[in-house]
N, C-alpha and C positions, 0 to 999 in steps of 0.2 A: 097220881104222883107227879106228873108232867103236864105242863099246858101244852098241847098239841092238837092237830086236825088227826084227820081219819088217814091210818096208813093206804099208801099210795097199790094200787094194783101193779107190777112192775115183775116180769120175768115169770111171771105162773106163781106167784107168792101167793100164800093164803088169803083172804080177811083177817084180821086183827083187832080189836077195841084200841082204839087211843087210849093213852095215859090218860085220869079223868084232869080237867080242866078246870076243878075245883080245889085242885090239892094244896093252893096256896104255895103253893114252889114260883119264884118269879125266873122267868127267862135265867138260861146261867151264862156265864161266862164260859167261853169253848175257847180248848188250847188243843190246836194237833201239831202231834211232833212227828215229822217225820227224816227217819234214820235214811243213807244213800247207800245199796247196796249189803245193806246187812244182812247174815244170811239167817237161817229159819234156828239154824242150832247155836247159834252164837249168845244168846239169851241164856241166865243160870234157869230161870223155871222154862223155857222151852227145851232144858237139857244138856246147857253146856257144860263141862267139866273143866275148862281153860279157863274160860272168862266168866269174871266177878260181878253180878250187875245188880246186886241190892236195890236199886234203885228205880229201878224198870221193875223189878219184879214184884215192889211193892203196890206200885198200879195194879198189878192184876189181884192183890190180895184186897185192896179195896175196891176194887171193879170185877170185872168181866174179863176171863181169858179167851181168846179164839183159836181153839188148835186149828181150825180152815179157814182162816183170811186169805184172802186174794187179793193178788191186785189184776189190774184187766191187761199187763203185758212186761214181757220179763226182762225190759232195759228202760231207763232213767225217765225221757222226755214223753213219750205215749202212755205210760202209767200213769206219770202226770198228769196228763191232760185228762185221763179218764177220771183222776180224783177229783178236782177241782172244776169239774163240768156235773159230775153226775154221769155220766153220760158214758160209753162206750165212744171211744176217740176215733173208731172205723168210721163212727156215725156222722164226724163232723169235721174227716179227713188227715189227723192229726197221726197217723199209721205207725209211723216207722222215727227213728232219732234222728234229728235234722242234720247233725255232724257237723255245727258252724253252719248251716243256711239258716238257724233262725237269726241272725244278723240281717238277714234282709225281706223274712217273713216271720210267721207264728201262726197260734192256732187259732182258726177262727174267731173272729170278732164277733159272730152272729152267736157264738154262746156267754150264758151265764156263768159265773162265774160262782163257788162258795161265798166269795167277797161281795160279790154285787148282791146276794142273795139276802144275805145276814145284816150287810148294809141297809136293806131296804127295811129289814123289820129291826132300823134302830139300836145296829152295833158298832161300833167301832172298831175297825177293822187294821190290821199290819201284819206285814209279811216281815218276817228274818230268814235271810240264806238265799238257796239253790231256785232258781225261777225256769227256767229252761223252757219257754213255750215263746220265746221272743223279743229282740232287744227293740227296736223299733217304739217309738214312744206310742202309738194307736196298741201295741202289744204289750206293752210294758206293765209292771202289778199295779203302776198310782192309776192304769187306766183300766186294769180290771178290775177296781172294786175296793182294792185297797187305800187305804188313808197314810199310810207310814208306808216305807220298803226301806229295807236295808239288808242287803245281801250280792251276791253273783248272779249275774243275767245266765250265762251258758252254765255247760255242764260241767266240768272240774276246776277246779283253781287250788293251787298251792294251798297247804296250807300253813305255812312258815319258812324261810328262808333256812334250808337246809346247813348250811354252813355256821349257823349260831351255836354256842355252847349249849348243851344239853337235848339239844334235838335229833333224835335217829332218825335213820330212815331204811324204807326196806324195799331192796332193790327188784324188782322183776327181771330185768335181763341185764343187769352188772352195770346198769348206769349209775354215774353217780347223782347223789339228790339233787333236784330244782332249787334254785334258788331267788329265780324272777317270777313273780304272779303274771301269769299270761292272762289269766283275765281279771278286769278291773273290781274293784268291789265298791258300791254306788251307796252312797244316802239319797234318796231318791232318783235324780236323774244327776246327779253331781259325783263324781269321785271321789273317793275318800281314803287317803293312806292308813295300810294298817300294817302291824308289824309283829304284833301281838299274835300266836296261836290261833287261828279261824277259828275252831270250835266256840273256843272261850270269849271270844270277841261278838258271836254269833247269843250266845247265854247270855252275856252282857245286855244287847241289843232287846234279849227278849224280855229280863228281867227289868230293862228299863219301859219299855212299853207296858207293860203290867203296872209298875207303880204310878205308870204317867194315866192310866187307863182308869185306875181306880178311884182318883181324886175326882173322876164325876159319877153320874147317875147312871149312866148308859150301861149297858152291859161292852164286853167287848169279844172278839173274834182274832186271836192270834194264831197266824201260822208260824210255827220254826220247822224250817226245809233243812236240816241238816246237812252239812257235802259229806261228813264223816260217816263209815268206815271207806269211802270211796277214792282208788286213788286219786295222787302217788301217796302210797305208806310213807304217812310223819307223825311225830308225836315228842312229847315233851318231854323231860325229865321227871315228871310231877306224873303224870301216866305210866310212862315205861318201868318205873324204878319199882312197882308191884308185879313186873312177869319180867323181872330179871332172871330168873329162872328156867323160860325159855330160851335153847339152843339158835332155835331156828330165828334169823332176824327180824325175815317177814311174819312170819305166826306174832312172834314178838310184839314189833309196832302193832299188826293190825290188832293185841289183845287191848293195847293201849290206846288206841282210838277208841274202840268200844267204851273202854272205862271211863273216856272224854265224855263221852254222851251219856253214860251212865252219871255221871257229876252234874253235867247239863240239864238231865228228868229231876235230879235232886235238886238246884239251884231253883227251876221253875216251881217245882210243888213248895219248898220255903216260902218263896216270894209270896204264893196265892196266899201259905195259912198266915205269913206275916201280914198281908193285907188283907184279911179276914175275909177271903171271900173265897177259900179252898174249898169247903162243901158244895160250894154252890157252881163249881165247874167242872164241866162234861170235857177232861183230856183224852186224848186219842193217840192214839204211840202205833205207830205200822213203820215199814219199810218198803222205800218203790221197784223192787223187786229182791231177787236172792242174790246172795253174796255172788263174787266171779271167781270161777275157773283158775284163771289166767294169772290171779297172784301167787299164785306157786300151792293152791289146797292151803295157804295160811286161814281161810275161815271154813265155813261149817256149813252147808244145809242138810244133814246128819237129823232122822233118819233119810232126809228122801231123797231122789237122783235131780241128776242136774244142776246146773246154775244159772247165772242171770244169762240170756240170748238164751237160754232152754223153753220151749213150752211145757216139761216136763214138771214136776210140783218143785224143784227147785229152782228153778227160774221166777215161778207165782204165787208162788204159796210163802208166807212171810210173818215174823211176830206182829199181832193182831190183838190191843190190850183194847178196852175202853173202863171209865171210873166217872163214877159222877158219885160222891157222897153222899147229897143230899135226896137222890132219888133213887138209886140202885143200890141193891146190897150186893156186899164184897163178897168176893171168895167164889165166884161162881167159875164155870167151865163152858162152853156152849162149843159144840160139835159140831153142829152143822157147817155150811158154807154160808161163808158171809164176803164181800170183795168189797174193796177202798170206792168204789162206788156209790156204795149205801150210805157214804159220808153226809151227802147233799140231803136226801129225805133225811135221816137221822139229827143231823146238825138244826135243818130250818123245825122240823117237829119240837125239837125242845125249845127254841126260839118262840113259838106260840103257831107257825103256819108255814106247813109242809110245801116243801116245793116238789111238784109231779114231775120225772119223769120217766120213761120206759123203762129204765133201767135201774133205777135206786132204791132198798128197799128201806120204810124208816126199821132200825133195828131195836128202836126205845121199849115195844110194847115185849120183845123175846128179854132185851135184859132185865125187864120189870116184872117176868112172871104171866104178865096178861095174854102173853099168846104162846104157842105150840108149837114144834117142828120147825122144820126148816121154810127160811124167809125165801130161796129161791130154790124152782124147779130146776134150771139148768145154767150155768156159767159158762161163759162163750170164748175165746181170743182166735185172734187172727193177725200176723203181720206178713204179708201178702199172701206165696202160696203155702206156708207154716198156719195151720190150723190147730184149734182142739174144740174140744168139750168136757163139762162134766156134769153128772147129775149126782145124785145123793149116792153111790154106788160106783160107777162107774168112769170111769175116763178116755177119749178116745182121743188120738192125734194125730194128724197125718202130716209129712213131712216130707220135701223133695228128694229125689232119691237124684244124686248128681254122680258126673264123670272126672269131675277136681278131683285131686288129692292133696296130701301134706306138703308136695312142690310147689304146688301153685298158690300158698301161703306166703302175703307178704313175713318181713321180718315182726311187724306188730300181729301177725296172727289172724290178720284178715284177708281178705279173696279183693283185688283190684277190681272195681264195680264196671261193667260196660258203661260207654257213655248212655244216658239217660235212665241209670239207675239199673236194678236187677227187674228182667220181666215177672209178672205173677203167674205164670201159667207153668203147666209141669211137665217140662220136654219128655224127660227119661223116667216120667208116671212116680208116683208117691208110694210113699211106705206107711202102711196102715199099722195102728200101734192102739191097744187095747187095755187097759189095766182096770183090775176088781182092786180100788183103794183100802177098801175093807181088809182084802186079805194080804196084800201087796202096795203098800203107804210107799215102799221103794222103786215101784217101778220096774220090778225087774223079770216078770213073766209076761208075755205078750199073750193075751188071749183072742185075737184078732180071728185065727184062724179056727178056734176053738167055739166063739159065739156070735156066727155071722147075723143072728137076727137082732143081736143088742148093738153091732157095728151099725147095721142098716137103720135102727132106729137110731141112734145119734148122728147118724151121717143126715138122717132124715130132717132132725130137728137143726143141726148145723146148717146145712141149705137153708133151710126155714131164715134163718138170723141174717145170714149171709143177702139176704131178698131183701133187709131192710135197712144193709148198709149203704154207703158212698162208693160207688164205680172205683174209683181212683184216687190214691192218697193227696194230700196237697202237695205234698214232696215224694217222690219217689224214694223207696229206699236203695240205700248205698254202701252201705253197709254188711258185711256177713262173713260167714264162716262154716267150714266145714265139719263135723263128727262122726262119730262111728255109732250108730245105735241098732242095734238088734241085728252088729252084724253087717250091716249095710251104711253103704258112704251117703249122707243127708247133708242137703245145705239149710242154714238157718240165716234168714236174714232178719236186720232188725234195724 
């Protein structure tokens, strides 16, 4: 069905057959979308009942659903890094969210990138949006791999000048809206005023790479990094004016952001079949971690606990589509565990030659039929001393048991970081936390104390993983925050 090499050994995966190499399918064209902070239930086929996303959900009727996608960490810039590497970002330092230090670092230059990868077997490559791994020109996207950029270097920006007719916005704690873009938005390395809606301006951008892509022979490689549902809650009149019917303001915008994005999946899929090359491209639709907390419950990771800073399934677990026309058939389901990882095998496999590494698994041969079960034995995260695991089954987490409370909260909600960052080690010992996903998708019975031999074996294999990481992140993290789980006061840093 696929021209591809032999899927990669990566995480205790099975053997697989490659797609045969004969099927006369040429290399496709790959477009991943990815959404900022969207949460697992905010999707109409992952369940939502508020928000309309026709559009998104179509992808999965012509592709592959993933009710267990992952990403490898449950805030903006280390998910990242773990997509766009292959790679688990513990491996190659990228830990914790820089919080403005990548203005003057980023992540490793010694990794590959999707872009450098795809590049090399002959795509043409461009990023639109969110890049958060480094402003620095040696960090920057035209130097990892990409051909075009146009988007935000850090992690939020405006997205419209709150103060214009028809634009809401939804307050978190009674401020009024933004009206200056704190960060710049670049056409390569140059600046570029915009004034227009980000989202829309961001579609625009993609939809123009696409038509500019297909007037040659090459295949191409488009990322859109979306900012959207991510603060500050804003949205248009053209958005808002279908959940006008929500009370709540913030629920409100943010159903109207989603719908942004949902117009966005539709603008792109147009584009490919107007330029007749929709069959033939393998899109990707995820989210870099679970919707937040902290905007007052306006979004959803409904059924499962937690949100983004959670190691919990609502922090990592996130809408997970893929679609490729011409080699996959629509309408499937696939159950297992699968993480934004598997990007890099998966992406270069269809391209004609798989890129190896420890961590990626190609996922073309499960959505093809040709192979069985699940692609990975165990899925791993860590952001310092916040751990988990999980296997086919079970899930385990362990998490700092601290002496803070809700006083020692700044007014944004977070714990004022010791100078050089928060230690990794666990003064006042950790809280061990156990869940049968099977029976419990929500998290909410602890079996820790109930199945010490299933504890000891993923404690067992977590060491394991933990042996073949990076000592020390390249940024300490600075970041965190306190909750209450099972009971006990846990700090979460991220």
């Amino acid at each position: 069905m696929v021209a591809a090499a032999a899927l990669a050994l990566a995480c205790g995966a099975p053997e697989a057959d490659a797609p045969a190499a004969d099927s006369g399918v040429s290399p496709p064209n790959i477009v991943l979308i990815l959404a900022d902070d969207l949460g697992y239930g905010d999707i109409g086929i992952y369940g939502s009942e508020i928000i309309s996303t026709p559009h998104i959900d179509a992808l999965a009727a012509t592709g592959v659903l993933f009710t267990a996608g992952y990403v490898s960490h449950p805030v903006c810039s280390p998910s990242r890094a773990g997509l766009i590497t292959g790679r688990y970002q513990q491996r190659h330092g990228w830990e914790f969210n820089p919080a403005g230090r990548d203005r003057t670092s980023g992540m490793s230059l010694d990794e590959a990138t999707l872009a450098d990868r795809l590049k090399a077997l002959g795509y043409r490559t461009g990023m639109v949006g969110k890049w958060h791994l480094g402003h620095e020109e040696p960090h920057h996207p035209a130097s990892r791999g990409f051909d075009e950029y146009f988007g935000v270097l850090e992690g939020g920006s405006i997205f419209i000048d709150s103060s214009l007719p028809g634009v809401e916005y939804g307050s978190i704690r009674g401020e009024s809206g933004p009206t200056e873009r704190r960060n710049k938005v670049l056409r390569g390395f140059e600046e570029e005023k915009v004034e227009r809606y980000l989202t829309d301006v961001f579609t625009d951008e993609a939809v123009g790479f696409i038509e500019r892509s297909t007037a040659g022979d090459e295949p191409f490689f488009l990322y859109l990094s979306h900012t959207t549902p991510h603060t500050p809650l804003q949205a248009t009149a053209e958005y808002v004016d279908g959940y006008r019917h929500i009370e709540d303001p913030r629920t409100r915008v943010y159903a109207a952001m989603v719908a942004s994005l949902d117009e966005s999946v539709r603008r792109v899929v147009e584009t490919l079949k107007a330029q007749g090359v929709y069959e033939n491209t393998l899109i990707a639709f995820a989210s870099d971690n679970g919707c937040a907390g902290y905007i007052g419950h306006a979004c959803s990771n409904a059924p499962l606990f937690g949100f983004k800073r959670y190691h919990h399934e609502g922090g990592v677990r996130v809408p997970f589509i893929m679609s490729w026309p011409a080699a996959v058939e629509g309408g499937q389901t696939f159950t297992h565990p699968v993480i934004t990882l598997d990007y890099m095998a998966t992406f270069t496999a269809a391209a004609g030659e798989e890129a190896e590494t420890e961590d990626s698994v190609n996922l073309l041969p499960y959505m093809t039929g040709e192979a069985e079960g699940a692609p990975h034995e165990y899925l791993y995260w860590r952001a310092g001393a916040s751990l988990a695991i999980r296997d086919a089954r079970y899930k385990l987490i362990k998490l700092n048991r601290t002496d803070l409370r809700p006083d020692d909260l700044r007014g944004d909600g977070r714990l004022q970081p010791p100078e050089g960052g928060w230690p990794t080690d666990s003064p006042h010992g950790q809280l061990t936390l156990l869940y049968d996903l099977d029976a419990d998708i929500g998290e909410l019975n602890n079996l820790a104390a109930d199945q010490p031999d299933v504890v000891a074996r993923l404690e067992a294999e977590l060491d394991s993983w933990r042996g073949t990481l990076l000592a020390e992140s390249i940024l300490p993290g600075v970041r965190s925050t306190i909750t209450q789980i099972d009971g006990e006061w846990v700090q979460l840093v991220f």
